[in-house]
LUMVEXKE-166127 format. One record per residue (C-alpha): x, y, z; chain. Coordinates in pm, 1 decimal, padded with zeros to 6 digits. Layout:
<sites>
((X; Y; Z); "A")
...
</sites>
This chain:
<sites>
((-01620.9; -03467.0; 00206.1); "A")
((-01717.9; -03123.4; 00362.6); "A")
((-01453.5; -02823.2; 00244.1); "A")
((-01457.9; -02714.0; 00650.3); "A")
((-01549.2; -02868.0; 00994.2); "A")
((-01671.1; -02703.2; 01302.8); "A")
((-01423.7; -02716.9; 01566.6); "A")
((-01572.0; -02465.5; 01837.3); "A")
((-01903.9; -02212.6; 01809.6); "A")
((-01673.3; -01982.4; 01555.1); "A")
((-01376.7; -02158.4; 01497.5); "A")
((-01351.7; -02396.3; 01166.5); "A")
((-01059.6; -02632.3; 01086.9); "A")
((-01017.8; -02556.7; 00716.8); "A")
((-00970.1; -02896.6; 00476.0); "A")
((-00801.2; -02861.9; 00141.3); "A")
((-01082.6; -02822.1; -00090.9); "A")
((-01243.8; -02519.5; 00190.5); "A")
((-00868.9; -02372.5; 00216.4); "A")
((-00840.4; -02349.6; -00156.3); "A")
((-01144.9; -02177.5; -00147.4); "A")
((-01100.8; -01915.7; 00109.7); "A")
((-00761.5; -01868.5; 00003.3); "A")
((-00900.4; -01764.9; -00348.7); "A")
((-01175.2; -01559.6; -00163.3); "A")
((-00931.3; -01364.9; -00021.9); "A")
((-00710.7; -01274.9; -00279.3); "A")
((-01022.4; -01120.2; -00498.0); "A")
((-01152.1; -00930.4; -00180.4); "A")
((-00737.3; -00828.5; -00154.9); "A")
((-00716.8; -00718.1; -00501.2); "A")
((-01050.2; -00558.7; -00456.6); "A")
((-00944.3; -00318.3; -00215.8); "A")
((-00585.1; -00262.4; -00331.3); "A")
((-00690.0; -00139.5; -00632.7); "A")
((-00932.1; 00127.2; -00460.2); "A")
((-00662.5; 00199.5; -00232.9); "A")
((-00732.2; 00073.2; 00074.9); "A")
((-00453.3; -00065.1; 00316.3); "A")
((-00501.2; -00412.7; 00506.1); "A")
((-00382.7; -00421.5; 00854.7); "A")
((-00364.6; -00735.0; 01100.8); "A")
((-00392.5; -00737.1; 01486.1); "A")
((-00346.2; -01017.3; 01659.6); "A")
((-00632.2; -01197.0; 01871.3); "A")
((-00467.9; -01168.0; 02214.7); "A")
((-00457.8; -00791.7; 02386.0); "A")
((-00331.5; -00645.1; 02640.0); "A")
((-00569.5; -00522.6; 02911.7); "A")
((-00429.5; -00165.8; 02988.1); "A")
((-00592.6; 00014.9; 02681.9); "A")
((-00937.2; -00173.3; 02757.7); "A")
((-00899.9; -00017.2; 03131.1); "A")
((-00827.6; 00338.3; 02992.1); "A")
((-01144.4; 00315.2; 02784.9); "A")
((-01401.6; 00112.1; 03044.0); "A")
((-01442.9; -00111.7; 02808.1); "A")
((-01240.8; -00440.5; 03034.1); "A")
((-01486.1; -00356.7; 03346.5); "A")
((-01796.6; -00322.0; 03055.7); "A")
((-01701.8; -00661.3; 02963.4); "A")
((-01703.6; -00815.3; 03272.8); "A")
((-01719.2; -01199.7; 03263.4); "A")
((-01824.8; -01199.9; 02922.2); "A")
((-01507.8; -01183.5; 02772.2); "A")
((-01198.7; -01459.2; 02809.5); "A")
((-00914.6; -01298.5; 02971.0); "A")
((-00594.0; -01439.1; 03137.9); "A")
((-00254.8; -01342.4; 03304.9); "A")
((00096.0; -01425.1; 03135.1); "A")
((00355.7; -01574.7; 03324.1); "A")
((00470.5; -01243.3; 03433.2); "A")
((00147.6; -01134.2; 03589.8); "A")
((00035.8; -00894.8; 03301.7); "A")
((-00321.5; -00923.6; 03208.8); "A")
((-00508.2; -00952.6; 02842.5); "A")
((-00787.2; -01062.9; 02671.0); "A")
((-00914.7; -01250.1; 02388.1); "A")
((-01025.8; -00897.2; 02109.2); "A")
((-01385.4; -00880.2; 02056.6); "A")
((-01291.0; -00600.2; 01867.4); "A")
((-00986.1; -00362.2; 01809.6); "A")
((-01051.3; -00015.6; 01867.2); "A")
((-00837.0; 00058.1; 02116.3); "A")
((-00565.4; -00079.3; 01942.8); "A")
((-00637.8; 00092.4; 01632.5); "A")
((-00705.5; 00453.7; 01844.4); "A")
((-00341.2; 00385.7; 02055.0); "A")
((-00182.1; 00714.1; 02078.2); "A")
</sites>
């Protein structure tokens, strides 16, 4: 039985055997770089679009990217990468 299974071009639904596996992957790499010093950080997939707009990158983008509008109008998109999140004054 196969330890992952394509779900989507990227995404992977992880079985036991594959979970176990990147679960222990990550604690090494985790270890790895706490005992160097380094800090891990998480940002989640979904952004908003203003700080996109402020740096060109949301027009740059254009229909390449998967954006959408929340219930109260307010517009984000799905992170190629995090930047502008990270660069937030």
């Amino acid at each position: 039985m196969a330890s992952s299974a394509p779900l989507a071009p990227g995404g992977y639904t992880w079985l036991p055997l594959g979970k176990l596996v990147l679960d222990r992957v990550t604690e090494i790499v985790r270890s790895e770089m706490t005992a160097i010093g380094d800090q891990e950080v998480h940002f989640p997939a979904l952004l908003p679009a203003e700080p996109y707009r402020t740096s060109g990158r949301w027009t740059e983008y254009g229909d390449d990217i998967f954006t959408l509008a929340d219930r109260r109008g307010a517009e984000h998109l799905l992170a190629p990468t995090h930047e502008e999140m990270a660069t937030l004054p």
